[in-house]
Legacy VTK file of the C-alpha trace (Angstrom):
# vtk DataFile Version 3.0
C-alpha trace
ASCII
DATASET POLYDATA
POINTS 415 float
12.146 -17.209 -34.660
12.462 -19.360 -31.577
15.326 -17.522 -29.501
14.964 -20.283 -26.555
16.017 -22.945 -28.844
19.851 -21.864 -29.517
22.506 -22.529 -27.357
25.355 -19.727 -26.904
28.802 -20.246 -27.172
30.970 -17.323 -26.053
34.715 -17.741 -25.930
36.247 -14.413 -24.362
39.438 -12.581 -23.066
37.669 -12.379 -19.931
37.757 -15.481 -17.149
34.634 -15.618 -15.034
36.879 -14.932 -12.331
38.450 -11.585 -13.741
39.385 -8.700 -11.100
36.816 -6.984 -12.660
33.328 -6.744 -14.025
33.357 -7.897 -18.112
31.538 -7.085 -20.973
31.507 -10.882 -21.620
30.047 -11.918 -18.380
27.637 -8.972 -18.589
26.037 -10.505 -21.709
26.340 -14.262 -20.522
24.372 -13.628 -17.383
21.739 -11.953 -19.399
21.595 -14.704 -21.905
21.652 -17.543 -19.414
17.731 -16.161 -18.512
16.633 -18.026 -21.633
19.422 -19.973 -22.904
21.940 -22.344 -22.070
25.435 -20.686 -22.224
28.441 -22.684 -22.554
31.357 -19.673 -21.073
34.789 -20.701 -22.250
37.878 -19.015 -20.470
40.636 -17.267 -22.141
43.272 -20.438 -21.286
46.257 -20.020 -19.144
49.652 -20.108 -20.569
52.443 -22.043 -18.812
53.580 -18.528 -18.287
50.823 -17.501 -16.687
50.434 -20.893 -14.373
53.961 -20.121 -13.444
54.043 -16.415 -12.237
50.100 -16.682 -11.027
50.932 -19.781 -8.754
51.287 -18.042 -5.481
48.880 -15.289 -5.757
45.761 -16.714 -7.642
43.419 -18.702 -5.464
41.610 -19.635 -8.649
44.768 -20.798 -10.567
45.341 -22.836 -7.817
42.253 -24.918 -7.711
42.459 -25.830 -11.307
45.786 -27.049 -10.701
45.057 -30.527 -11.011
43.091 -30.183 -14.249
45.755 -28.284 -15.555
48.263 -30.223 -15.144
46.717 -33.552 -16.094
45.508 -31.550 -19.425
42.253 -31.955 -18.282
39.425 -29.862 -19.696
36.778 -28.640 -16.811
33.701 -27.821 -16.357
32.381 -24.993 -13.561
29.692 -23.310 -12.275
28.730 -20.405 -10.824
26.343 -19.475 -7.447
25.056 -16.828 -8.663
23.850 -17.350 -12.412
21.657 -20.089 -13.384
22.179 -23.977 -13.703
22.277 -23.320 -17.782
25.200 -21.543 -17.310
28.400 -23.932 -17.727
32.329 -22.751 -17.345
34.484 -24.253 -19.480
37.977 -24.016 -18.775
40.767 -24.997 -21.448
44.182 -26.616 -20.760
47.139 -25.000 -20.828
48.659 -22.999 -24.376
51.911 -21.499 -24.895
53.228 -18.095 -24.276
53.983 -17.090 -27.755
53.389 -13.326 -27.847
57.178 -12.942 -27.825
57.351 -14.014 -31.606
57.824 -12.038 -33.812
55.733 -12.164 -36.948
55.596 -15.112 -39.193
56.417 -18.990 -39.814
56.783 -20.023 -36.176
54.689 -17.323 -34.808
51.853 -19.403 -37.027
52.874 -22.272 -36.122
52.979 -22.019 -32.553
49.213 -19.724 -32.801
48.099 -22.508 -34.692
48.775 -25.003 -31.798
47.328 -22.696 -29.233
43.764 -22.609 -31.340
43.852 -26.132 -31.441
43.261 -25.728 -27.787
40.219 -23.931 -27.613
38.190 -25.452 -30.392
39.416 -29.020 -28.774
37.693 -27.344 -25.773
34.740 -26.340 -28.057
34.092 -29.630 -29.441
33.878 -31.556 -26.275
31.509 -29.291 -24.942
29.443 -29.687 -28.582
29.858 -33.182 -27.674
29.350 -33.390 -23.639
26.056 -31.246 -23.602
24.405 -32.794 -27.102
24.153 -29.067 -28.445
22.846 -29.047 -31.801
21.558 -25.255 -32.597
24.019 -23.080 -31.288
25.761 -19.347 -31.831
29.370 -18.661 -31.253
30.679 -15.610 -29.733
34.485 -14.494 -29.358
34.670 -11.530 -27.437
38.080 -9.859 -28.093
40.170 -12.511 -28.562
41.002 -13.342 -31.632
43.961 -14.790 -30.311
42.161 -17.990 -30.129
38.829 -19.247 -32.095
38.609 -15.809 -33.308
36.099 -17.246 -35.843
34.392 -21.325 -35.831
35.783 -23.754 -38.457
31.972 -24.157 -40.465
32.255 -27.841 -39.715
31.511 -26.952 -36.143
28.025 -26.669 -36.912
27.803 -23.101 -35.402
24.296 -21.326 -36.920
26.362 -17.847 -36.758
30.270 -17.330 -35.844
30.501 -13.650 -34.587
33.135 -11.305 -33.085
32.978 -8.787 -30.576
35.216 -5.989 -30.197
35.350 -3.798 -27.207
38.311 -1.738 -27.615
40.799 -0.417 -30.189
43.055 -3.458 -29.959
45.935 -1.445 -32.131
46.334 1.081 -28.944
47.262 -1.803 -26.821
51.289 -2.172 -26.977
50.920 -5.805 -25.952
48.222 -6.840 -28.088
49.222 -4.914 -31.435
52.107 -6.805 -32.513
49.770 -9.884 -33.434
46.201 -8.894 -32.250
45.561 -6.002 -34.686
46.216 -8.687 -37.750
44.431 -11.656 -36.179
41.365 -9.533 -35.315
41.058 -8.267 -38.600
41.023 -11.480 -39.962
38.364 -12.584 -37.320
36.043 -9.998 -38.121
35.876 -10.663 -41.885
35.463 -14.287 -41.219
32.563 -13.629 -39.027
28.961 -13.538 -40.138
28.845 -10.484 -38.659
30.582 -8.378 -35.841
29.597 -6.569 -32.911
31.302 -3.110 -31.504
30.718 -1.057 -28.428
31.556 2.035 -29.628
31.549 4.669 -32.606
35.098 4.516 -33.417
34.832 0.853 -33.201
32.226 0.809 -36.086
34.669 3.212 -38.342
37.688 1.155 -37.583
36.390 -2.560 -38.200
33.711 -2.077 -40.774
35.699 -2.076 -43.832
36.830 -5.546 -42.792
33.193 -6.607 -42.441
30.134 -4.594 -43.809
27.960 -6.038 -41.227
29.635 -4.662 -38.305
26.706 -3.464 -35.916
26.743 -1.218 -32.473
25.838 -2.955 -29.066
27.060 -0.371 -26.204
27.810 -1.684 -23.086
25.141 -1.674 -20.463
24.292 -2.182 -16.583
22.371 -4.598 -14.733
19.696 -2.763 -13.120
19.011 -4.764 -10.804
22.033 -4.427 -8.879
23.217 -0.831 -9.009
19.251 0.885 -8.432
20.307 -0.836 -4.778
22.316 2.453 -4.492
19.150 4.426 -4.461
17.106 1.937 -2.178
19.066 -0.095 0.335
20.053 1.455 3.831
23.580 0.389 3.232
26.082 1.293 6.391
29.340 3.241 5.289
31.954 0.291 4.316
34.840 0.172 6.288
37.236 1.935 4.245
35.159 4.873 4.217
33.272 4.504 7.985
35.115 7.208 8.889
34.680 9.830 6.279
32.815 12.841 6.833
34.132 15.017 4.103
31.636 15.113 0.706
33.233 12.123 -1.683
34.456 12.051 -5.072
34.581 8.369 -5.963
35.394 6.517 -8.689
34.864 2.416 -9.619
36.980 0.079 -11.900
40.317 -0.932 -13.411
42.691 1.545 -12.697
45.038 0.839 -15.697
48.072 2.718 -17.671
46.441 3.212 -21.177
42.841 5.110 -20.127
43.870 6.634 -16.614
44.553 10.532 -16.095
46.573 10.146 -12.965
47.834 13.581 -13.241
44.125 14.933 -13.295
43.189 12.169 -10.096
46.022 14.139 -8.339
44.825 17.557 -9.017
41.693 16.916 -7.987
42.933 15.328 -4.583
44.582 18.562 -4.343
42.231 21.021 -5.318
39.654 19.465 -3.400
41.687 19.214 -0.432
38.041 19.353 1.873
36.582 16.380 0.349
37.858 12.594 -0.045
38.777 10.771 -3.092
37.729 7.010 -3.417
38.727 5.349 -5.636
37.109 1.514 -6.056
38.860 -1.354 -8.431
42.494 -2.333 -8.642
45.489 -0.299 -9.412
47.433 -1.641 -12.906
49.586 1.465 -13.415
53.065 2.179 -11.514
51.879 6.410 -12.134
49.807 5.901 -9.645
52.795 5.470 -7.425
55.115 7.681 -8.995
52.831 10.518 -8.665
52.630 10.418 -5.141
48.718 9.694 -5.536
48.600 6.887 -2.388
50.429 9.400 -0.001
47.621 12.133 -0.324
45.827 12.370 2.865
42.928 12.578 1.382
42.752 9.778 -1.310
41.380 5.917 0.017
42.136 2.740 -2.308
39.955 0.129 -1.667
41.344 -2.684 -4.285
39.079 -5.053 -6.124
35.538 -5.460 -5.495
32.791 -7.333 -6.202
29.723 -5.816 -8.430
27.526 -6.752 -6.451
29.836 -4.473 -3.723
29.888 -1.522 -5.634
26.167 0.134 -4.729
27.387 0.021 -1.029
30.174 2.451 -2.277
28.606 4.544 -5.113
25.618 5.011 -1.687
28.156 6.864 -0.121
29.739 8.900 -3.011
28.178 12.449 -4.124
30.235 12.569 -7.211
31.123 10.151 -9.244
34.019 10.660 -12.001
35.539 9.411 -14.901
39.115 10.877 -15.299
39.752 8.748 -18.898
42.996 10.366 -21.307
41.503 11.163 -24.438
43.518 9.734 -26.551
43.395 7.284 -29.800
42.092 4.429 -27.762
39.820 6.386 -25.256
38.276 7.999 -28.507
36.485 4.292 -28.949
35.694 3.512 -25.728
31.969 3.423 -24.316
32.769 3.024 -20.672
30.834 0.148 -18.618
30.860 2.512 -15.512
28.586 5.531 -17.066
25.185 3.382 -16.706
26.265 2.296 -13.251
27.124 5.478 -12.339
23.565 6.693 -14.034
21.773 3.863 -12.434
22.754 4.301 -8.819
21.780 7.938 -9.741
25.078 9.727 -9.177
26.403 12.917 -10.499
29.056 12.000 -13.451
32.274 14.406 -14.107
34.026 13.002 -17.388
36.612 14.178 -19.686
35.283 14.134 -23.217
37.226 11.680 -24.259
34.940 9.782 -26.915
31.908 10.756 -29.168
29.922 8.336 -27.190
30.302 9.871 -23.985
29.068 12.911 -25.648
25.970 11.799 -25.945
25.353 11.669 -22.417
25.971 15.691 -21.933
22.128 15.977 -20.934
23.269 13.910 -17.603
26.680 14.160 -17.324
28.954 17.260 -16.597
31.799 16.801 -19.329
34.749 18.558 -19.264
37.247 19.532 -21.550
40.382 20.545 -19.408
41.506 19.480 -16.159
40.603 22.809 -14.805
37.261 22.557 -15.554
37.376 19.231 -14.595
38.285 20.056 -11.280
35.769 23.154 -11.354
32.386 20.259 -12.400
33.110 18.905 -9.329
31.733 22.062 -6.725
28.828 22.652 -9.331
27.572 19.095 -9.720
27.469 19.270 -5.700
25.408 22.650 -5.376
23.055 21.498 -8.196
22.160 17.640 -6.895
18.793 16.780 -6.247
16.356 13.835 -6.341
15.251 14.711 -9.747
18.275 14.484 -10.748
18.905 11.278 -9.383
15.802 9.744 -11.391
16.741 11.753 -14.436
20.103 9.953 -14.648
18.308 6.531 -13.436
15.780 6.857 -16.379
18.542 6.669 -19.083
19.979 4.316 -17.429
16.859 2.114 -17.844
17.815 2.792 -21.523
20.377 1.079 -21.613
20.433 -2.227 -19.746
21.759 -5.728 -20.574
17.969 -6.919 -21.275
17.759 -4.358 -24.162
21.126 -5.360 -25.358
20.490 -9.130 -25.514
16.982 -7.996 -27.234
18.933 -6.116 -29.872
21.052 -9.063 -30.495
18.667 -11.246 -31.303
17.351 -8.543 -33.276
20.662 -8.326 -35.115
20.484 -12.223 -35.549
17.320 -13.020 -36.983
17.935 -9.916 -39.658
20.778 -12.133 -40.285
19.056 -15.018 -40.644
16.544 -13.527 -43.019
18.940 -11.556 -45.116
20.987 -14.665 -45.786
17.849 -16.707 -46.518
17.883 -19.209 -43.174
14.703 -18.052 -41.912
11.633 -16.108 -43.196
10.666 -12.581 -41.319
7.764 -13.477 -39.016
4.881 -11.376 -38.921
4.321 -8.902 -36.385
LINES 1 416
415 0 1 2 3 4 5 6 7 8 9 10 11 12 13 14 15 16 17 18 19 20 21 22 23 24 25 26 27 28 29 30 31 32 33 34 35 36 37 38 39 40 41 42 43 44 45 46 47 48 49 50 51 52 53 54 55 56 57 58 59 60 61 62 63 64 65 66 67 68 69 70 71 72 73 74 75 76 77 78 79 80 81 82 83 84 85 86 87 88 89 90 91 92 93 94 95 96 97 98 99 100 101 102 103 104 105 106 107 108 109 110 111 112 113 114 115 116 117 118 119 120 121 122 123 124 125 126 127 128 129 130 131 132 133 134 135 136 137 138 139 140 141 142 143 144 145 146 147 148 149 150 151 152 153 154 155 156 157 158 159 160 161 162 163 164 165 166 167 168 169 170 171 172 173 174 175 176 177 178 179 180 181 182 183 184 185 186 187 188 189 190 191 192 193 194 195 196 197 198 199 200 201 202 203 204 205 206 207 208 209 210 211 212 213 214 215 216 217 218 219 220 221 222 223 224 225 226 227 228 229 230 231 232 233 234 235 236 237 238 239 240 241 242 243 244 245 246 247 248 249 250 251 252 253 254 255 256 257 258 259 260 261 262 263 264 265 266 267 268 269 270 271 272 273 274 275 276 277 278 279 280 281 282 283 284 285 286 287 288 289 290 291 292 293 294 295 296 297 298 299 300 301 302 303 304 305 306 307 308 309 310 311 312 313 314 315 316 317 318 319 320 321 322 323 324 325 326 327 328 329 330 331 332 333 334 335 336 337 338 339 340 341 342 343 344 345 346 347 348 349 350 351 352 353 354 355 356 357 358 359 360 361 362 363 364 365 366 367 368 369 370 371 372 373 374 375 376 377 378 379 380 381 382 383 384 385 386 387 388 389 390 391 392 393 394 395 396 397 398 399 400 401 402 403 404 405 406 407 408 409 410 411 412 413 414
């Protein structure tokens, strides 16, 4: 099978510009090596133009387009010219509906948005052989009308959407529906699989992954202490990423401030959670906030940190979550304290130090210190060369021409 020939089509929750890292964005750089990759964003609603005016940068520049109900087209410096932004016009804030008639309605005008979006980019760039890809969103285009011309519609999901008290009250039902109208769907985790595959049989496991390339800088580049942390002496617990109100153990992130009194907690990625607050956490002397940063920023922290930690709840939704951070963690080569909060972080007990209380959360901490070494370091790294974007990508198009041959599109070529 030809991989270069199909264009990719991935419509996603996710805007290029997201405070954070995405799974989305993590797959469409990796695809754009070979591929032309058409990345639609998760439109703005009037809602969202309204209350983001004054803070978003990014909102801002679109402005015009927006308002005009103009459909754009972006790049980005640091991904390939084959890689093409597509930004929708503005939908309608309609989570606020309650199930039903209008709710439909209203959803119904919203999708018309982004496959309008989706056609003139069919149209605009001549593409003829091409995959779709909705990654959790099934709010919109959850699934390609077949008279798109799509060679496989699938869905991607990359949490439990039900655990979400914002997204259940339509997302649960719409994803559902997605995933059975897919060809086939992805998951990142375990629990994912159990959950979604009685709505589709082929429901397949791609766990997140790291670009290599960016966090093995840890272990190589002669990086000088950033400024939030030029002044640090003490040994440093870090930490990197959203800092939300569903996955976060701020209790446990205080206790370990406290406990730890002699060494610094930094903590890397925004702060989505008013507990954070409540608790007291920001007033600890020895606790820095950095806010968002870039990936390609994060090595010049994780240099500096001699533990790294994952403080998740472990709860319904942490149960299916494979975190993006444990590869990054693995791949700069840093010591990992986790809770246990999942059956896929299990699997990394050969490299990790997994706890199953806060006490012996807090007591990992002083023994991954005394036991650190270099081998260590490349004993993480080398699993984290397991599991890179590269292998995903290659076990998606693994998954697809299976597809293809199963269904009768394309014969098996021989090895």
């Amino acid at each position: 099978m030809d991989r270069s020939k199909y264009d990719i089509v991935i419509f996603t929750l996710f805007r290029t510009d997201h405070q954070y890292s995405s799974v989305s964005l993590s797959w469409a750089k990796e695809f754009a090596k070979n591929n032309r990759v058409f990345y639609v964003n998760h439109p703005y609603s009037v809602k969202d133009f309204v209350k983001g005016y004054s803070s978003d940068k990014k909102l801002r520049n679109r402005t015009g387009s927006l308002l005009t109900n103009q459909i754009t087209y972006e790049t980005i410096e640091e991904i390939p010219d084959n890689f093409i932004v597509v930004q929708p016009t503005l939908s309608l804030p309609i989570n606020w509906l309650s199930p039903g008639g209008l709710y439909d309605a209203f959803s119904n005008w919203n999708n018309k948005i982004v496959l309008k979006a989706i056609k003139k980019v069919l149209k605009d760039y001549d593409v003829k052989d091409f995959i779709y890809m909705n990654c959790y969103d099934p709010y919109f285009a959850g699934h390609l009308p077949k008279e798109f011309g799509q060679k496989l519609s699938i869905y991607q999901c990359i949490d439990d959407i039900s655990q979400d008290p914002y997204s259940v009250k339509h997302g649960e039902r719409l994803e559902q529906e997605a995933v059975a109208k897919s060809d086939f769907a992805l998951v990142t985790g375990t629990q994912l699989k159990r959950i979604l595959e009685i709505h589709n049989s082929e429901t397949h496991i791609a766990h997140n992954a790291v670009d290599i390339s960016i966090f093995e800088k840890t272990l190589e580049a002669n990086y000088e202490r950033p400024e939030e942390i030029k002044e640090v002496t003490t040994p440093i617990i870090g930490f990197t990423g959203n800092m939300d109100y569903l996955r976060m153990d701020y209790p446990l992130i205080k206790k370990v401030a406290e406990k730890h009194a002699d060494k610094t907690v930094v903590l890397v990625g925004p702060i989505n959670s008013d507990e954070f607050y409540e608790l007291g956490i920001d007033k600890l002397p020895n606790v820095i906030t950095t806010g968002r940063k870039s990936i390609y920023d994060l090595p010049k922290y994780l240099k500096f940190m001699d533990v790294t930690m994952i403080p998740f709840l472990c709860n319904t939704l942490t149960k299916s979550i494979y975190p993006l951070k444990i590869n990054e963690y693995l791949a700069a080569g840093r010591a990992v304290i986790s809770t246990a909060f999942s059956e896929d972080i299990r699997g990394f007990r050969d490299v990790i130090y997994l706890a199953d209380s806060h006490q012996e959360f807090i007591d990992q901490i002083d023994v991954a210190l005394k036991e650190n070494s270099s081998e260590l370091e490349q004993k993480r790294f080398k699993v984290a060369q397991t599991n890179t974007w590269e292998a995903r990508v290659e076990q998606f198009w693994n998954l697809v021409e299976n597809h293809f041959v199963k269904t009768g599109k394309i014969e098996r070529q021989p090895v």
